[in-house]
N, C-alpha and C positions, 0 to 999 in steps of 0.2 A: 836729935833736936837740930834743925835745919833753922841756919842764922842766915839773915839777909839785913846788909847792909848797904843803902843808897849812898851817891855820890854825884858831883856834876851839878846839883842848883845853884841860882845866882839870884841875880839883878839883871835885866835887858829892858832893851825900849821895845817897844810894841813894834811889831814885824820880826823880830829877831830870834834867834834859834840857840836852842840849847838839847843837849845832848845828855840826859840819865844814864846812871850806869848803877846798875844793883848785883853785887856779888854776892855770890849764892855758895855758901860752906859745902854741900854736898847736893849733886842730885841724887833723888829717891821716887819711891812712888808718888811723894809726896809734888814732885817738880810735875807732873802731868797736867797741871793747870797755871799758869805763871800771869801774872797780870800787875798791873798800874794801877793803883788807886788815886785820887787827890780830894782834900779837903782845904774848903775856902776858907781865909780868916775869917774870926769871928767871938761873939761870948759865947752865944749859948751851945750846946751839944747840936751834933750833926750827923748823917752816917758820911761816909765818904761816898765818892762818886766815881763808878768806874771809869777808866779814861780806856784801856785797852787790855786784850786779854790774848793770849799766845797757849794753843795745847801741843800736846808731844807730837803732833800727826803734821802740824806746820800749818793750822789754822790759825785764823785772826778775827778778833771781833773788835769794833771803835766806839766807844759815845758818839751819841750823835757829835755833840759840838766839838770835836775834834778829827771829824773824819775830814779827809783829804788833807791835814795839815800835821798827824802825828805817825809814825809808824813804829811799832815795835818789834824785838829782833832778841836772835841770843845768839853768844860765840860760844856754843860748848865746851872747846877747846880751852877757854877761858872760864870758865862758869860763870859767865856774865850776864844781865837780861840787863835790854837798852832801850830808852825810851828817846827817839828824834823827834823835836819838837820844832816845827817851822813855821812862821808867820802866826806869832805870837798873838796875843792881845792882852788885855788888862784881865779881861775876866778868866786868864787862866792861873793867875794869881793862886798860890794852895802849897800847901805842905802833901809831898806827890809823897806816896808810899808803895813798895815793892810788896808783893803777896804771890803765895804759893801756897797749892793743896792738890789732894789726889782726886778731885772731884771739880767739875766743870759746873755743878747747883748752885754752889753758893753763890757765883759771879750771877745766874742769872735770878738770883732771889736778896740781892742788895738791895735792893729798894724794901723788905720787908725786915733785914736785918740781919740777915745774913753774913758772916765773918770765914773770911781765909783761916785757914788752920795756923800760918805761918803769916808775917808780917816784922817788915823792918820799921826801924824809928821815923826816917821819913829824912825828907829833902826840901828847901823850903825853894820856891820858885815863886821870883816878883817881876813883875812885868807892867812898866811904866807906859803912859801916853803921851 
């Protein structure tokens, strides 16, 4: 059972930078797909939204609305996966969640419902105007 626990959310004013950090208990086959999730406040149920995705080869893939302003990364050495967040805005407001599995599908079948095998509780990031 692979635990992933986030760290690093806040409060910031729009333009401002913050830095995720998801520690990751072991890697496994399971670690061959590593990725970002985030989910907007709100009532009703949502799926999350991927924000970024890292596989074992040293690929990268972004949402659209965060490309050229997020990058992610890992320290192996640490068993860390990090999410650098630059030039903030309001709308990226969400509870960011860490996720990992042995398959690179589900990331690109979230929009139909798709779920990471593995996921942390989450990090809440608020980003004022």
């Amino acid at each position: 059972q692979v635990r992933l626990v986030e760290s690093g959310g806040g409060s910031v004013q729009s333009g401002g930078s913050l830095r995720l950090s998801c520690t990751v208990s072991e890697y496994t086959s399971d670690s061959y797909c590593m990725a970002w999730l985030r989910k907007p406040p709100g009532q009703a149920p949502r799926r999350p939204d991927g924000v970024a995705v890292l596989l074992s080869d040293g690929k990268t893939n972004y949402g659209d609305s965060v490309k050229g302003r997020f990058t992610i990364s890992q320290d192996a050495t640490k068993n860390t996966l990090y999410l650098q967040m630059n030039n903030l805005k309001p709308e990226d407001t969400a509870i960011y969640y860490c996720a990992t599995d042995a398959s690179y599908s589900w990331w690109l079948h979230l929009r139909q419902g798709a779920v990471p095998r593995f996921q942390g509780q989450g990090t809440q990031v608020t980003v004022s105007s």
